[in-house]
FIGUGU-379707 format. One line per field, with one value per residue: y negated, z negated, x of N, C-alpha, C in turn. Coordinates in steps of 0.1 Angstrom, whole numbers, always signed. Layout:
// residues N
nyy: (Y	...) .
nzz: (Z	...) .
nxx: (X	...) .
cayy: (Y	...) .
cazz: (Z	...) .
caxx: (X	...) .
cyy: (Y	...) .
czz: (Z	...) .
cxx: (X	...) .
// end
This chain:
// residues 215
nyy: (-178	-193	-191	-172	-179	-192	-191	-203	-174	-155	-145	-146	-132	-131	-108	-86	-65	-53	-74	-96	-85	-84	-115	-116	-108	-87	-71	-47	-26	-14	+1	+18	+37	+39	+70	+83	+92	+85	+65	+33	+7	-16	-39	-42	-22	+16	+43	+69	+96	+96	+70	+66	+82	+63	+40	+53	+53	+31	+13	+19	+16	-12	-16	-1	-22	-45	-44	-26	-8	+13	+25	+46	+60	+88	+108	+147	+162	+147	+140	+156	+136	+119	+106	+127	+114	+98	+109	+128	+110	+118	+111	+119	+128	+129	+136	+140	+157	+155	+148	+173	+192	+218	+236	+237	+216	+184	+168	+151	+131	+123	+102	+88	+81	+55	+49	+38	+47	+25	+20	+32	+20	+5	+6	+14	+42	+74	+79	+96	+115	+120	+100	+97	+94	+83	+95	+76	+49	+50	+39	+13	-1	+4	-20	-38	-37	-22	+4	+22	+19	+9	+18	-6	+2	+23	+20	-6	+10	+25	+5	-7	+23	+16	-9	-25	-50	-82	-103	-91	-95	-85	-63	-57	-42	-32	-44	-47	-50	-66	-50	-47	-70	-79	-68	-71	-96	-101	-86	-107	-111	-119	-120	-105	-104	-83	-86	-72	-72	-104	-107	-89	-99	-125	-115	-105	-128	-145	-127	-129	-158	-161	-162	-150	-120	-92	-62) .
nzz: (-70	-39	-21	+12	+24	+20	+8	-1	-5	-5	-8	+0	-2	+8	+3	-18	-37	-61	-69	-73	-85	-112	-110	-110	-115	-113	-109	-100	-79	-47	-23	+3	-1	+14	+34	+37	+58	+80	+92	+114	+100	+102	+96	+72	+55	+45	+53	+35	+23	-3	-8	-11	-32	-57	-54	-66	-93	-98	-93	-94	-123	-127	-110	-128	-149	-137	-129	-142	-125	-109	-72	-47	-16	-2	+9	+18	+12	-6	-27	-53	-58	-76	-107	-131	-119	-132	-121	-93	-60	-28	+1	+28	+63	+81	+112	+120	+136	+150	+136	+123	+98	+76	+73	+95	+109	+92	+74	+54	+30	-2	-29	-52	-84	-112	-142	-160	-144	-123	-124	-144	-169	-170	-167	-147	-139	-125	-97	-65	-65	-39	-8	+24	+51	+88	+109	+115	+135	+156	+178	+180	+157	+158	+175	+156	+161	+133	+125	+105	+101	+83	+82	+88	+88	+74	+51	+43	+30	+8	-10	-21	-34	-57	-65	-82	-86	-73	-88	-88	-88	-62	-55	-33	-30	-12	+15	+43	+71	+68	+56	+33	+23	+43	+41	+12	+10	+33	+19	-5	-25	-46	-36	-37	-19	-5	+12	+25	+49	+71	+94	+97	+74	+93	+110	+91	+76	+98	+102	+79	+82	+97	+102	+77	+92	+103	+110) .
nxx: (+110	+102	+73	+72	+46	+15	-23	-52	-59	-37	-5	+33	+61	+95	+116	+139	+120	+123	+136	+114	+92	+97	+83	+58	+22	-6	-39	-39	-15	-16	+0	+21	+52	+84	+91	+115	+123	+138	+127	+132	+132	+147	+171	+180	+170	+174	+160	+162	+162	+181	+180	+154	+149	+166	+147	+124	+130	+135	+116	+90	+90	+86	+67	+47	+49	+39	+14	-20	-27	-15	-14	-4	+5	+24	+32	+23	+51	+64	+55	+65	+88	+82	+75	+47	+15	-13	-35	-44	-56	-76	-68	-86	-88	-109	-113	-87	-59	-32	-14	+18	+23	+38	+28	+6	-22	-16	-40	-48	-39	-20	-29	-12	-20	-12	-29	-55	-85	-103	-133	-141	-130	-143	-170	-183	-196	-187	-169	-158	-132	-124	-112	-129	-121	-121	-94	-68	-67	-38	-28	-39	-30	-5	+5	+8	+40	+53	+69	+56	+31	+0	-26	-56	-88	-87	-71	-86	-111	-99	-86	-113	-119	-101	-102	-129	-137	-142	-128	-102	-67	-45	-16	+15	+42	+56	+50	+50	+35	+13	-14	-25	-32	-46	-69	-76	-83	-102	-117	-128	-107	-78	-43	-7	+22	+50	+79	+107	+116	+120	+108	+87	+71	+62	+45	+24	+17	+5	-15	-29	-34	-53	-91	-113	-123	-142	-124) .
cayy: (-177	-201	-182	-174	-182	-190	-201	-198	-161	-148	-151	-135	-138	-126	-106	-74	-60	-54	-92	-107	-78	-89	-126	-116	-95	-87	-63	-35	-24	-7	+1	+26	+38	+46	+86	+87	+104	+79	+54	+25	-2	-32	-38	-44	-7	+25	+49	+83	+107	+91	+57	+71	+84	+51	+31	+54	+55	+15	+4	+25	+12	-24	-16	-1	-36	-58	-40	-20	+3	+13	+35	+47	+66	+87	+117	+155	+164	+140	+145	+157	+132	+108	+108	+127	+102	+99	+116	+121	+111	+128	+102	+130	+122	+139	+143	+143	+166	+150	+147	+186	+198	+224	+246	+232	+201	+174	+163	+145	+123	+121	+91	+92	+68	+54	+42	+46	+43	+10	+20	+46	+18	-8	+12	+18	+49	+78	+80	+110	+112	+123	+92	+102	+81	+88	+92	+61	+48	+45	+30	-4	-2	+2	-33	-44	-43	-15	+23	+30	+7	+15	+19	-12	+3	+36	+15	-16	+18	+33	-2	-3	+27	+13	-22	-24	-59	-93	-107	-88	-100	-74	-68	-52	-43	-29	-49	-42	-59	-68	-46	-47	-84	-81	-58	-79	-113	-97	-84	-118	-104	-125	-105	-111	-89	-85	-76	-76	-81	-114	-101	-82	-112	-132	-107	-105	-145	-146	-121	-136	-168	-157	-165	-139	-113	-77	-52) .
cazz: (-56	-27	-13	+26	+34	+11	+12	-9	-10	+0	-13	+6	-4	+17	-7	-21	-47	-73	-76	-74	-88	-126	-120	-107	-116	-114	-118	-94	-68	-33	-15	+10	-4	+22	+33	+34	+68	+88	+102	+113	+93	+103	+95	+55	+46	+49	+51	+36	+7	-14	-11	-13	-50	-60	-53	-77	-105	-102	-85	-100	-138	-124	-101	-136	-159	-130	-130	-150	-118	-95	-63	-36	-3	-5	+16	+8	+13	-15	-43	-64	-60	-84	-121	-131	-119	-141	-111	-72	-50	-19	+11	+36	+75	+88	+124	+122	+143	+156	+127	+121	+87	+76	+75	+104	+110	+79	+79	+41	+21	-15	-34	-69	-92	-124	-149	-164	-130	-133	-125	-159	-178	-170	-172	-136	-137	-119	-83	-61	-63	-25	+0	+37	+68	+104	+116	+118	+156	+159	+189	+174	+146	+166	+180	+147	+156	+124	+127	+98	+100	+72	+93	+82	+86	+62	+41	+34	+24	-7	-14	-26	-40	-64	-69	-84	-86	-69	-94	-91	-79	-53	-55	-28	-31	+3	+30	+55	+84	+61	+60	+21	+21	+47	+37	+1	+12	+35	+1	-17	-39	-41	-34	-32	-11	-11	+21	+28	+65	+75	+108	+93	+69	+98	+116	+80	+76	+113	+101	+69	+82	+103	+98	+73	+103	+98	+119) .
caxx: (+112	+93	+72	+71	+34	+6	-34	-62	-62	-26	+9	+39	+70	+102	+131	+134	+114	+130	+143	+103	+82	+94	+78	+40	+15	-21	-43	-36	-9	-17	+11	+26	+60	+89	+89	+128	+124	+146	+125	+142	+125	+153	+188	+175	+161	+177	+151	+166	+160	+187	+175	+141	+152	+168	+135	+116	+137	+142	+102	+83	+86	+84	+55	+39	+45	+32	-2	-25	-29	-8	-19	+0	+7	+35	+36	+28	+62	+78	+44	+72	+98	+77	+68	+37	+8	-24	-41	-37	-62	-72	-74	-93	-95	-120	-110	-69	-50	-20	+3	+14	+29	+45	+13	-4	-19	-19	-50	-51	-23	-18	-28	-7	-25	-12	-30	-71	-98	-114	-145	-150	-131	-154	-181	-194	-191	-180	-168	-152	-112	-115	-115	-126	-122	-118	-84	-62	-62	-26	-25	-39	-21	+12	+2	+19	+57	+58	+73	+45	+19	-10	-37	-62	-101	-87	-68	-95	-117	-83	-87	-124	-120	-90	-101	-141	-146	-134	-119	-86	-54	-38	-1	+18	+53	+60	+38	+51	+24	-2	-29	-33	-28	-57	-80	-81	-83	-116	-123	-124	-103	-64	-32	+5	+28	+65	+89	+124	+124	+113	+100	+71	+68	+56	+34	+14	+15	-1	-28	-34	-38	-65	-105	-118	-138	-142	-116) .
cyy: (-185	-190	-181	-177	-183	-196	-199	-182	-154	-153	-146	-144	-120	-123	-91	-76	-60	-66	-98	-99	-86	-103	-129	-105	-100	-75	-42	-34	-19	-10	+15	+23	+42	+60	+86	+97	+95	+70	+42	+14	-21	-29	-44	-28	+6	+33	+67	+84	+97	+79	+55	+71	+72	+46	+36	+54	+38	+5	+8	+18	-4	-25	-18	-17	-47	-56	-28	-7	+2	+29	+32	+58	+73	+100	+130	+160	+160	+134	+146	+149	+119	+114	+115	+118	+104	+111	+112	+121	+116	+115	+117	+125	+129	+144	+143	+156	+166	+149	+164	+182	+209	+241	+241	+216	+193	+166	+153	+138	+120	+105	+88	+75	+70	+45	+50	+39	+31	+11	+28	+33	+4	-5	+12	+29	+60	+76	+93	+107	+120	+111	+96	+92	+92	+88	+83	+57	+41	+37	+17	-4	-3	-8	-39	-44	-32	-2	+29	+20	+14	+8	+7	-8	+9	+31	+4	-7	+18	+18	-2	+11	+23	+3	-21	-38	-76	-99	-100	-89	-83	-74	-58	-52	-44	-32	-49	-57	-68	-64	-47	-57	-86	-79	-66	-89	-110	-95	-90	-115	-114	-115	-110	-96	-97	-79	-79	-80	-90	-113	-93	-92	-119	-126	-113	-120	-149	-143	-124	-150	-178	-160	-151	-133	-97	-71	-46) .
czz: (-48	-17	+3	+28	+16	+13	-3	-14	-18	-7	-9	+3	+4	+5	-8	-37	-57	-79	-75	-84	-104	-129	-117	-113	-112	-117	-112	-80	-60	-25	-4	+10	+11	+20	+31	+46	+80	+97	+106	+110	+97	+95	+77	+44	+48	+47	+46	+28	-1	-14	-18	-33	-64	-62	-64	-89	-106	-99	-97	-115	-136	-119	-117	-143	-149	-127	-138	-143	-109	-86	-56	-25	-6	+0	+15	+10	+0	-27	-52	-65	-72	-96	-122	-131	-131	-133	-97	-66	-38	-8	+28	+53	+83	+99	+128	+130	+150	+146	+121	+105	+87	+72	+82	+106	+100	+81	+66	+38	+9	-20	-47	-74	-107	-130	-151	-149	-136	-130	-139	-168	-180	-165	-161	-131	-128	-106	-77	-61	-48	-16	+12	+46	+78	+101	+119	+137	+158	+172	+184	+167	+151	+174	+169	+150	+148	+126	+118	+94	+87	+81	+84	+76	+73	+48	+30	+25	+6	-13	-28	-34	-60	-72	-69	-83	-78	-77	-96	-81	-74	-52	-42	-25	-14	+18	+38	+68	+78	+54	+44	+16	+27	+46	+19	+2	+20	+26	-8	-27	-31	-42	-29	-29	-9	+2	+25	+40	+69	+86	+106	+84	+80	+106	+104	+78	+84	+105	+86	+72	+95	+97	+92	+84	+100	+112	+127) .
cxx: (+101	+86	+69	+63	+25	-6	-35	-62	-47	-16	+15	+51	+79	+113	+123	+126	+108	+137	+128	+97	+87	+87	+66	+37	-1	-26	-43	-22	-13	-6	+13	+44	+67	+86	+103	+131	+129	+146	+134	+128	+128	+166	+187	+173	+170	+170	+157	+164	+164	+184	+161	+140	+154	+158	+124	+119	+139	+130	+96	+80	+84	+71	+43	+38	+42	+18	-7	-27	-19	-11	-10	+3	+24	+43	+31	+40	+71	+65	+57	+86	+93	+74	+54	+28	-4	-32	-38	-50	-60	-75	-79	-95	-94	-116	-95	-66	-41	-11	+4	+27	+35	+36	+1	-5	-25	-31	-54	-35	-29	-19	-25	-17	-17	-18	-53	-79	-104	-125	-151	-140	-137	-171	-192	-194	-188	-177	-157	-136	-109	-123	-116	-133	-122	-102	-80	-60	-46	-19	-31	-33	-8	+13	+13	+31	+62	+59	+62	+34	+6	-21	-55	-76	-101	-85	-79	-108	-112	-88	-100	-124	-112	-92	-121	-147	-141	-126	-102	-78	-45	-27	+2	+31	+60	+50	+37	+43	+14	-14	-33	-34	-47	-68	-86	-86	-101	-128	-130	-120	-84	-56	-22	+14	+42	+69	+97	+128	+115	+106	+83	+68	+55	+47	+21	+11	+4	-13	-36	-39	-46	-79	-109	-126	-130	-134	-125) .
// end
């Protein structure tokens, strides 16, 4: 497939998924999976349960043979709609209290990981399995155009914890805006990202093909 945008760092290509993921890889994924809670994404996605279900039973084993790791975002509500991961990270933010749950207010999100931590198997070793930021400022982030934007500062953190050394190539199934396209390439670390509606395509293109400068 040609891809929609490319430099030195970046590579974006416009399709679904499930038709590119078998002909890249590298060495880790970071993504933010749909929730299945009805956003409207674009006239490409259906965002519901049952679609939700489909994508794990059909991504998921693709996600795994195109990298050694895969991390991702994925709700707590729908923790158990996935395969047991290796382990779940905790992404922690600190001063949250606008998004409520179903026992107050959600102040953390689940980060399923598959695969061995590359810091213990490259031998630098341990680090904490709970990541804590601030609070995503959703009002910048809703500058993007995207009903669920991955909030950049939090994310270029998950990243770092995920990815140990520059040399690794960043994959991103679901890209949505960018931000893990962005957050790598800041990184010097390369990274190719995948999304089905051309309209967030070109947001991320835009902000990829931007002068590396810190958020």
């Amino acid at each position: 497939m040609k891809p929609y945008y490319s430099d030195d760092a970046v590579t974006i290509y416009c399709g679904d998924c499930r038709d590119v993921l078998p002909s890249v890889h590298g060495n880790l994924i970071l993504t933010d999976l749909p929730y299945g809670i009805g956003l409207d994404y674009g006239e490409s996605f259906n965002d519901t349960q049952e679609y939700l279900a489909e994508l794990v039973v059909e991504v998921l084993p693709a996600m795994r043979r195109a990298a050694s790791v895969v991390a991702f975002t994925c709700g707590v509500g729908n923790i158990h709609h996935y395969p047991e991961p290796t382990w779940t990270l905790c992404w922690y933010m600190a001063n949250a209290c606008a998004s409520t749950g179903k026992w107050g207010f959600n102040q953390w999100q689940p980060v399923l990981v598959y695969g061995t931590d590359p810091y213990l198997r490259l031998r630098m070793g341990r680090r904490p399995d709970v990541i804590i930021t601030a609070a995503p400022n959703n009002a910048k982030d809703k500058g993007w155009a995207h009903p669920c934007p991955k909030p950049y500062e939090p994310w270029a953190k998950i990243l770092a914890r995920v990815s140990p050394v520059e040399s690794d190539v960043v994959l991103d199934p679901f890209m949505g805006t960018g931000a893990t396209l962005q957050a790598a390439k800041n990184a010097n670390r390369k990274a190719i990202g995948i999304e089905i509606e051309e309209k967030y395509c070109e947001i991320a293109a835009k902000r990829c093909s931007q002068e590396v400068l810190a958020l």
